[in-house]
N, C-alpha and C positions, 0 to 999 in steps of 0.2 A: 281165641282169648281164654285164657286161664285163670281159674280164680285161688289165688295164694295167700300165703301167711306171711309177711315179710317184719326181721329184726328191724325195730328201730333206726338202730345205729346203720342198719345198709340203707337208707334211702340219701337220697341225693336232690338237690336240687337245681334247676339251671336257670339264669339269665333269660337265657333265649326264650325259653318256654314260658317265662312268668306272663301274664298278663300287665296292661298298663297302669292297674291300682283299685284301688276300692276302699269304699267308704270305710270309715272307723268304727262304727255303729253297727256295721255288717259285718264285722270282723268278731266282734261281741258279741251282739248274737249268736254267731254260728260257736266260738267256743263252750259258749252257756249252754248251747243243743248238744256237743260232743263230749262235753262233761256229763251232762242230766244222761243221755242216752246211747250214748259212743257213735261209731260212725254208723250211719243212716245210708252212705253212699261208698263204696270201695275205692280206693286210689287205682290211678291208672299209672304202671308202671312201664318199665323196662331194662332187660339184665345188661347193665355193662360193660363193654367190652372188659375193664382195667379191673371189674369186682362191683359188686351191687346193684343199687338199683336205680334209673334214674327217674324222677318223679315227673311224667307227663303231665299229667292232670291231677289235680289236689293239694293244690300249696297251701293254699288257707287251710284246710280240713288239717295238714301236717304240722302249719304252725300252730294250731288250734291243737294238736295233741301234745308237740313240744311245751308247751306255754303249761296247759293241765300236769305234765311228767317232770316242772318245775318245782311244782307243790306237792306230788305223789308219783313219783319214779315208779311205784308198783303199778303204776296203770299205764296202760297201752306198750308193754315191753313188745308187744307185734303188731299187724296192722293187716286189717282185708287190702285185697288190692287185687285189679285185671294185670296180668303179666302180659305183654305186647312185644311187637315187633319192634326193637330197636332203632331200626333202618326205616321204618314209617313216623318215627315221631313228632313228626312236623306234622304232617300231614293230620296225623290221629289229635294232634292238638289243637288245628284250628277247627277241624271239626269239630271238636266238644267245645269250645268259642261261641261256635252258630248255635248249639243247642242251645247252651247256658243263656243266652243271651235273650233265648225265647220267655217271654211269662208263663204263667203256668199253667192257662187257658191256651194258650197259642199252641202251646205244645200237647197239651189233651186233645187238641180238634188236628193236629198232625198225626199223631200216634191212632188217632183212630181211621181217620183219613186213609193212613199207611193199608191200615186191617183191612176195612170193610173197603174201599174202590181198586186199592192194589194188591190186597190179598196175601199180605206178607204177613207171617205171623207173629204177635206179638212177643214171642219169647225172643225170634229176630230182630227184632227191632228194640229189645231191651239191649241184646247182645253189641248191637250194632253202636247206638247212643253210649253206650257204657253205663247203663242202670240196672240195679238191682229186680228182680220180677217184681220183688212189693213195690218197688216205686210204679213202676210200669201200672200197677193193677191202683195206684192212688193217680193215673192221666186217666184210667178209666173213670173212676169214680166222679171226676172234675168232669167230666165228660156228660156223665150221667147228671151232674147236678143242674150241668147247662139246661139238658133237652127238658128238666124240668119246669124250667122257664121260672118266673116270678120272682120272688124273693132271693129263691136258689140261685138266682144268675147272680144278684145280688152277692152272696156269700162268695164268688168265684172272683169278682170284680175287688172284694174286703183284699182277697188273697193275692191277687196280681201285683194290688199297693203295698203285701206285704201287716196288714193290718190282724190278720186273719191266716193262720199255719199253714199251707196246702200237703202236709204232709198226712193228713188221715182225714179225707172227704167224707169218708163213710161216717164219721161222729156224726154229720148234716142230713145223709143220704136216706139215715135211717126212719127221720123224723116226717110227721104230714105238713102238709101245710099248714097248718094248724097251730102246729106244735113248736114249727119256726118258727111265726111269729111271737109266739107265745115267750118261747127261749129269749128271743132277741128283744122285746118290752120288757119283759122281768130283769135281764142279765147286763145289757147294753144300752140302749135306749131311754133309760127309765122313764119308759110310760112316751114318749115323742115316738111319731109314725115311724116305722123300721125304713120304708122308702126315704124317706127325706131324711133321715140320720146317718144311712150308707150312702147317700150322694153327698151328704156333709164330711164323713170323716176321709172315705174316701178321696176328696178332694184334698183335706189337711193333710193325708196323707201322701199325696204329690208333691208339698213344701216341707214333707218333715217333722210336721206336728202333730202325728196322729198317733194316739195309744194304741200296743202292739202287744197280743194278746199269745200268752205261750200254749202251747198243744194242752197241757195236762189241763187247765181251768176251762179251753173248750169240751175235751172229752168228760169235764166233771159236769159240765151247764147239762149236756147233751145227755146226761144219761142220768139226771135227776127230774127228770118231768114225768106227771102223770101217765098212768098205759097209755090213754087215748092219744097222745102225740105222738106213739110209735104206729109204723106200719105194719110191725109184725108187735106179738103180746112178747112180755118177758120169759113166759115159755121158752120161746123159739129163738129171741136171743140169747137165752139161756144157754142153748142147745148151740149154737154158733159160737160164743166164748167157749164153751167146753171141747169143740171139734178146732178151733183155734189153737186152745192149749196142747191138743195133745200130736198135731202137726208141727206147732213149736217145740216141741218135748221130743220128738224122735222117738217115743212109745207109745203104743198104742193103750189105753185107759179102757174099762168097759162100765158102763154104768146100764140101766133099767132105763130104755127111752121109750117103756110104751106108754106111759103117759104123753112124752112128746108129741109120740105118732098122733092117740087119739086127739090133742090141740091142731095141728097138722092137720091132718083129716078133717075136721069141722072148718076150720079156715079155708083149705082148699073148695069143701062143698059149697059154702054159703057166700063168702065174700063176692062182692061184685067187681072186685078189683084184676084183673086179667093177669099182671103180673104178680098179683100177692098171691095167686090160685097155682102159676107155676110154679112158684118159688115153696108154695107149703110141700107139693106136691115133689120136688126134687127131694127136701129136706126128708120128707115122711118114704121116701125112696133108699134113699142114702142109709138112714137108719134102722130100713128093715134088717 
């Protein structure tokens, strides 16, 4: 599987391959995601035979960029996409059917499933599915929020109805428990128990009535709280958006981390938290 740049004007679409429908509302949404952020997930293609390409998987995501290149022809003149085998495209279709089909819980506790009892690696099993590694590393993070239990299951269950983005876990991941609740009384709840609010909307959210909350106003909830409701100080995710941007950036940056170190360092000795002591301990590694 190859990952390519394909014109516009050469995809194609088929009948056969379409899916039986989908709601209008999800149709919307996903446009308003591919405008705000482009595509999040690569088209699944294949070349051919007569010239182009035909569209396995991603027909929404495609009319989602035709519809946006109604209003601005300058955007998306190309398109990410896995290039496939032609002659398998049934096949590759109903399979990503089964996934798609899975919640986004069912599929985090599969994906890890896959790792840890079958030992397949998870860049395989990105490749396999047809997802990007960052999606792959946002089934870990749903993953992580499970074993957390409490509230966190909670925010997993927001996401399965769709209430709640599952596309960047770690805006949740990061917080204590503490700090959830704390998010979710100030932001959502106003001031009614966070439990018996997410079994409320969540349920509205089974019949269609529940407020649906876009990724940028969670990542702004989530990163406007007091230190004490992070797991690590602003130091240290200081030092993670920075090692972020410049993995994004394809350059390498250099800045003066020995202040980070010496934060790193005191965290790793004192805390009593077992993985906040590995995790300082990688970081203050990394940036020797």
């Amino acid at each position: 599987m190859k990952l390519i740049e394909v014109p516009i004007g050469q995809l194609r679409l088929s009948a056969e391959l379409a899916r039986s429908g989908s709601a209008k509302a999800f149709e919307e949404r996903l446009r308003s995601s591919v405008e705000e952020i482009g595509l999040a997930e690569p088209l699944k293609v294949a070349a051919r035979p007569d010239g182009g390409y035909l569209v396995i998987d991603g027909a929404l995501r495609l009319r989602a960029v035709r519809s946006i290149r109604q209003k601005d022809p300058s955007r998306f003149k190309t398109v990410t996409a896995y290039s496939l085998d032609y002659d398998m495209r049934y096949e590759i279709r109903f399979q990503s059917d089964i996934y798609q089909d899975l919640l986004p819980s069912q599929l985090a506790t599969l994906v890890e499933h896959l790792h840890e009892a079958e030992h397949v690696r998870k860049a395989d099993i990105a490749r396999y599915i047809g997802v990007s590694p960052a999606t792959l590393r946002n089934y870990t993070g749903l993953w992580r929020l499970m074993e957390r239990g409490g509230l966190f299951t909670r925010i997993v269950e927001l996401m399965d109805v769709g209430v709640f983005p599952s596309s960047n876990p770690y805006a949740w991941l990061r917080l204590t428990d503490d700090g959830l609740e704390r998010a979710l009384r100030e932001k959502f709840t106003k001031g009614s128990d966070p439990e018996t609010w997410s079994t409320a909307v969540a349920a509205d959210a089974r019949l269609g009535r529940a407020e649906r909350y876009p990724l940028k106003f969670i990542e702004m909830v989530t990163a406007a709280l007091p230190p004490e409701c992070y797991l690590a100080g602003e130091e240290v995710r200081a030092v993670k958006r920075e090692l972020g941007l410049r993995r994004a950036g394809g350059q390498a940056t250099y800045r003066d981390f020995s202040h980070a170190r010496d934060r790193l360092s005191t965290v790793s000795k004192k805390s009593r938290e077992p993985v906040l002591v590995a995790a300082a301990k990688s970081f203050e590694e990394y940036l020797a």
